[in-house]
N, C-alpha and C positions, 0 to 999 in steps of 0.2 A: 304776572303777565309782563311788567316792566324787565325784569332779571329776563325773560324770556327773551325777548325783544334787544336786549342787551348785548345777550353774548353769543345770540343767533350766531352773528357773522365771525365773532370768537372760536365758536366752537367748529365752523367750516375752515377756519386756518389750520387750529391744531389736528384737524382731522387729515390734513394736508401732509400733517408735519409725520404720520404715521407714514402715510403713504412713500414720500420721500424716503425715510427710512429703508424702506422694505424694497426700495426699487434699490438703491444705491448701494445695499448689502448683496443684492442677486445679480447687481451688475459684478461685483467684483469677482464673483467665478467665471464670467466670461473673458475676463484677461486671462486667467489661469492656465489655458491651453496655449495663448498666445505668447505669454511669457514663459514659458516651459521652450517651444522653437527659438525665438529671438536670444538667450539666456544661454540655451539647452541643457535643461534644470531637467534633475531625477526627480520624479514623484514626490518625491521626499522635499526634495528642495520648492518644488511647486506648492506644497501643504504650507510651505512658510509663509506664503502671501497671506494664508487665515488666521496664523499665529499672529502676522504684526497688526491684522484687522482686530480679531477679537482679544488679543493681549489687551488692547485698552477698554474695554470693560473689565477683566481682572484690576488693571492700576489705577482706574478713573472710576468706578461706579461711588464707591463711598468718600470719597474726593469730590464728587461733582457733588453730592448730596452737601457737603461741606462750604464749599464756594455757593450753592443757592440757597444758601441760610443763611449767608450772608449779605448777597446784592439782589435777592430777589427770584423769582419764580421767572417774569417778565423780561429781566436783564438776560438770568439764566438762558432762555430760550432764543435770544438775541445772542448771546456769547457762544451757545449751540450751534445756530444755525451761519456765523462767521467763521469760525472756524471749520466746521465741514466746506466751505465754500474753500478756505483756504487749501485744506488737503485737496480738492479737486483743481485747483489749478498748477498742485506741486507737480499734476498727470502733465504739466505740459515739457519743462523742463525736464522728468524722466524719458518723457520718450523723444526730446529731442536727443538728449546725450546717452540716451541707452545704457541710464545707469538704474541695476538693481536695488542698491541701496535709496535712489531718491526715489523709485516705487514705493519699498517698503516704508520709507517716511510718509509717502503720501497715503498711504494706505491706514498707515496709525494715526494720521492728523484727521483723515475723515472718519475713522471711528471714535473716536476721540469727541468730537461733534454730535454724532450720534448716542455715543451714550449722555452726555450732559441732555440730551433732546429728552431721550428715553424719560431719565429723570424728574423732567422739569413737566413733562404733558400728559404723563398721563394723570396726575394726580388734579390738574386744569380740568381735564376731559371727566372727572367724579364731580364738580363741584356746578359745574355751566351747566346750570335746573337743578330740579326736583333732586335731595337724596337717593328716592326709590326709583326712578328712572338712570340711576348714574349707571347699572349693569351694563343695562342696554346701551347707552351713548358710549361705552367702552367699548362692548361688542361690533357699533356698526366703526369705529375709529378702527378698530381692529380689522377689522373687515378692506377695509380701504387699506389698511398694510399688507393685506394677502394679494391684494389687487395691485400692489408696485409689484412683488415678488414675484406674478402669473407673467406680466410686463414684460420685465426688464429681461427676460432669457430670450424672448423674440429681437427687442431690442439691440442687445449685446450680437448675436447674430448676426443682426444686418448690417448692423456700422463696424462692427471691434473682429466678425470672427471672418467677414465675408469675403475678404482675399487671402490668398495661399503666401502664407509666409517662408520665404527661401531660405534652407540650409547655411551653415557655415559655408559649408564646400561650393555652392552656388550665389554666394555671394562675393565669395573669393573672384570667382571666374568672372565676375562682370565688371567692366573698365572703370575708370573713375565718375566719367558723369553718370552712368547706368546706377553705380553704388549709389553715388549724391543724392540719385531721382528716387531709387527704392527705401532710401532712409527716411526721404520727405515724406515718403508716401506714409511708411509704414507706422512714424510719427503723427500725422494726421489722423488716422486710422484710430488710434486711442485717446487724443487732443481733443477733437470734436465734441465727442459727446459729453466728457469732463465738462470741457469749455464753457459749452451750453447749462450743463447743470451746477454752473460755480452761477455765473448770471442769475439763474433764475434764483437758487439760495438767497443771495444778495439782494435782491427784489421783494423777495419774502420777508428778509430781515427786517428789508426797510420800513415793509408793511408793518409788521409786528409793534415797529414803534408807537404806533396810533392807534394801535388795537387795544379796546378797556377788558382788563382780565380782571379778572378777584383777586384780592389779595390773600394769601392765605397764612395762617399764623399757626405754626407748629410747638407744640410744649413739648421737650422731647425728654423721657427721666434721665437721669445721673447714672452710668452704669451700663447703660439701655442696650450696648453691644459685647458687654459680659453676659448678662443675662440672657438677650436671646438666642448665643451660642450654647444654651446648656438647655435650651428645648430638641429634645431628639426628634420630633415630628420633621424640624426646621432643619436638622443640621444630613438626615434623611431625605427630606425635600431640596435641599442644595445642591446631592449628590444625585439627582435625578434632574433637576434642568442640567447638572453639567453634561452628564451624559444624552440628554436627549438634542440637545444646541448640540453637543461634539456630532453625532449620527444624522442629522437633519444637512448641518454642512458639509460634512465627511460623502453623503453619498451626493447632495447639489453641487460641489466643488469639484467631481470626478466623473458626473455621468456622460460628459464629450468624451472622455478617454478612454473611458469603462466601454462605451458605444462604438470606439474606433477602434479598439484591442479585438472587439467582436465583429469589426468588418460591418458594421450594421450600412455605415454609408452606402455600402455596395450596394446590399439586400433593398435599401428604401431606392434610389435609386430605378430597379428592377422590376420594384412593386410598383402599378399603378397608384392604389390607392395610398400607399405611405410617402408616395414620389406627390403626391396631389396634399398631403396634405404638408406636407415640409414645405412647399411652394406659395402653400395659398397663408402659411403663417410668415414669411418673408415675403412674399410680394414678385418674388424673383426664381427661373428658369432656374434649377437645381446643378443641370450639368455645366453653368457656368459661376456656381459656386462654390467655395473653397468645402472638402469632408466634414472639417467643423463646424460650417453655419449649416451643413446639411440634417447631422445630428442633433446640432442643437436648438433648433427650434425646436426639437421634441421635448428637451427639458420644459419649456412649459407649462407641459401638462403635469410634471411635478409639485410646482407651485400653485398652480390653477386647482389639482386636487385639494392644498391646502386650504383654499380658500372655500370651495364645497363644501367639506370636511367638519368648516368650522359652523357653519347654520347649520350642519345635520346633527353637528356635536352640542349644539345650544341649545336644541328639540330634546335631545337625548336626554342630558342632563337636569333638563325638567322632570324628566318623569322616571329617571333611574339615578342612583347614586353615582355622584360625580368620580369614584375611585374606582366604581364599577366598570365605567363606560372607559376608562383614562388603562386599566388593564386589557378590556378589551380590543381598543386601538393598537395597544402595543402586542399583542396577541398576534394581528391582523399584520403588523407591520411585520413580523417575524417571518409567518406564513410566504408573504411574497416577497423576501430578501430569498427564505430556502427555495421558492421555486426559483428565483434569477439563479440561482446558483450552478443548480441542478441540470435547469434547462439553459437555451442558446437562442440567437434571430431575436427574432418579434417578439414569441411569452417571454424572455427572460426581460427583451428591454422594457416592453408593459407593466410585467409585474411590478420592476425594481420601480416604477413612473410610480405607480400604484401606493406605495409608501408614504409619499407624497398627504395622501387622502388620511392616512390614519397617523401620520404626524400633526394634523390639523388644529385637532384639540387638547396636548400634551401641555404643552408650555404655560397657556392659559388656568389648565385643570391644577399642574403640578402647583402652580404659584400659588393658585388659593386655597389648595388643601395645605399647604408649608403654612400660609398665615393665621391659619382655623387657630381659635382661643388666647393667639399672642396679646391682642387689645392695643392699648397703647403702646407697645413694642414692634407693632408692624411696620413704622416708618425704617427701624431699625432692621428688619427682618426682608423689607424689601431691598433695602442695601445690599445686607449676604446674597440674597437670592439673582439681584444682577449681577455680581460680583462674578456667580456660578458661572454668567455666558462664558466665561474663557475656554471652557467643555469646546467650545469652537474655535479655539486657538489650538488646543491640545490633541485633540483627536485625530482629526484630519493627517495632521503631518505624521501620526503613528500609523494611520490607515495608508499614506502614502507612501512608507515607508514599508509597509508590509508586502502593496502591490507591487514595490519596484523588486522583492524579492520571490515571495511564492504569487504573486499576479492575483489578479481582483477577486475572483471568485472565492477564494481561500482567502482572503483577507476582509470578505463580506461578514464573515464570521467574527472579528470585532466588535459589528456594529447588532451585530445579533443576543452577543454580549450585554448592548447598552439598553438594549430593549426590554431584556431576560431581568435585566435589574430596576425597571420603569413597571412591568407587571408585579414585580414583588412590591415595590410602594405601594400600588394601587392595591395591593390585600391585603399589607399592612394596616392599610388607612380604612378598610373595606372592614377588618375585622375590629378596629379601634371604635367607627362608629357603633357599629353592634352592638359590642359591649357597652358603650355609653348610651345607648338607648333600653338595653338590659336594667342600666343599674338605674337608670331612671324611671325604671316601670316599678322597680324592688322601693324604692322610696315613696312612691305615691302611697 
């Protein structure tokens, strides 16, 4: 009851700290359209804002594990949540000087943050109570991260996508104070809401200081990252968050563009009820909004299914095997990439939304079937396994790349690729347990 009462308001911080996460990741694809115009960046070149995002989980996850074995669990999350603060206000100077390179810096100093966060809370968020309830305290933390993620595409919309950003050639034509005024504006525009979310970082830091955590004290073996790369369950499981992170980004990083290549602005627009609901997720009269914030409140509902997805996926997984249900989704996710493909308007942008729902419980399932039987090698094992996000550094910019040559449809077929190899894990793992509950009947 004491420990209860203890880490009560503990565990409403770090639960926070998910959420921040998940918003501040799904904010970054709402620049992506916006710096694509200002820039006029090829697809390709646009994918690299994921690359310098999720590169620093590739250079930082077993680095950060490193540095909070040294100063602490506590500091760690304090050094976390400064330096994300930091990369959010490098937004301000890039978009005063409209330079691409201090984007991309800012963009690696806030994941950079993020992953040391990663690191440092969720293994806080197993210990704050009971052992046997630490699932669940995972689940609802997690939960609250699918709820930035639902967020932050509404959000990025109203403030980042919601005026019409001007061409070279029209910005040419406009005199000197008109250019002056369009720069401030258009600096503002992406400033704001950084601005706001360096503040409140900072505020949380500060809180964190006087927040009592547990300490926790790790024994780790000699060796412990030779050895868990020669578990094939693990080094199989690595190459499945990579691709599942690469295809979750890959289609959240592209679906404004994807939705504008298809003219859908027009179509919703046209339609009452898609014109009513773009409107009522922004707040704001559609035909005086720029095509991008028109479409992209509809992302969304991408994220929004994740967060569905994942209580229908924690029902599931009760009563069916976890590898079972983890092929299934990706089954599901398959099915309605081929219909986007196939089809055009509305069912294509639905379906591909729809993906969304059956990426829910991937990432969750993949990691704890990669850690099944490591034991005391899983601290080691959760390292590779973050290591894997760069799948969202890597991906994206070859999906980018493919659209700016044969265009989205025909390059949806990459990400059907990542799926096709998330269903073979799941019956790998499907047919591993079998047999180990075979050989465990054969012994009795």
């Amino acid at each position: 009851m004491k420990n209860s009462k203890t880490y009560k308001s503990a565990f409403i911080f770090l639960t926070s700290l998910f959420f921040l996460w998940g918003f501040i990741t799904v904010l970054v694809d709402s620049l992506i359209p916006r710096l694509r115009e200002v820039f006029t960046l090829n697809y390709f070149q646009a994918g690299l804002v994921q690359f310098a995002f999720f590169g620093a989980y590739f250079l930082l996850s077993i680095p950060s594990g490193f540095i909070l074995s040294k100063i602490g669990y506590k500091k760690g999350i304090i050094l976390g949540l400064l330096t994300l603060a930091t990369g959010c206000l490098l937004f301000y100077p890039a978009a005063s000087y409209r330079e691409f390179s201090i984007f991309m810096l800012a963009y690696f100093v806030v994941a950079s943050g993020i992953t040391i966060l990663q690191v440092a809370a969720n293994p806080y968020v197993a210990v704050l109570g009971p052992e046997e309830s630490a699932s669940s305290r995972l689940n609802l933390s997690q939960a609250f991260n699918s709820l930035g993620t639902t967020i932050a595409p509404a959000i990025g919309a109203m403030f980042i996508l919601s005026d019409k950003v001007k061409s070279t050639q029209e910005i040419s034509a406009l005199n000197a104070i008109d250019k002056e005024q369009y720069y401030i504006s258009e600096a503002a525009a992406v400033q704001s809401p950084f601005i706001g979310i360096a503040v409140f970082v900072v505020i949380l830091a500060f809180i964190f200081i006087f927040i009592k955590l547990p300490k926790l004290i790790k024994s780790s073996p000699k060796g412990g990252y030779i050895k868990v790369i020669q578990s094939k369950s693990l080094l199989l499981g690595a190459i499945g968050i990579f691709v599942y992170v690469g295809a979750e980004v890959a289609i959240g990083s592209y679906l404004i563009n994807y939705f504008l290549d298809m003219n859908l602005a027009t179509l919703i627009k046209e339609n009452a009820i898609m014109k009513n609901i773009s409107e009522s997720i922004l707040g704001s009269d559609s035909e005086t909004l720029d095509n991008k914030a028109v479409v992209g409140a509809f992302v969304t509902f991408y994220w929004s299914g994740a967060m569905i997805g994942r209580f229908v996926g924690a029902h599931l997984t009760k009563i069916i095997k976890a590898s079972k249900v983890l092929s299934f989704f990706a089954i599901g996710a398959i099915l309605f990439i081929m219909v986007s493909i196939i089809t055009s308007g509305f069912v294509s942008m639905w379906s591909i939304l729809l993906v969304g729902l059956f990426n829910s419980i991937m990432f969750p399932t993949i990691f704890s079937l990669s850690l099944e039987g490591l034991d005391d090698l899983k601290p080691q094992a959760s390292g590779v396994l973050c290591t894997m996000i760069v799948g969202g550094a890597i991906i994206p910019p070859v999906f980018g790349l493919l659209s700016d040559h044969i265009g989205f449809k025909i390059a949806l077929i990459l990400l059907i690729v990542c799926y096709l190899y998330i269903v073979f894990y799941g019956v790998i793992k499907t047919k591993k347990k079998a047999l180990e509950i075979n050989n465990n009947s054969l012994t009795q």
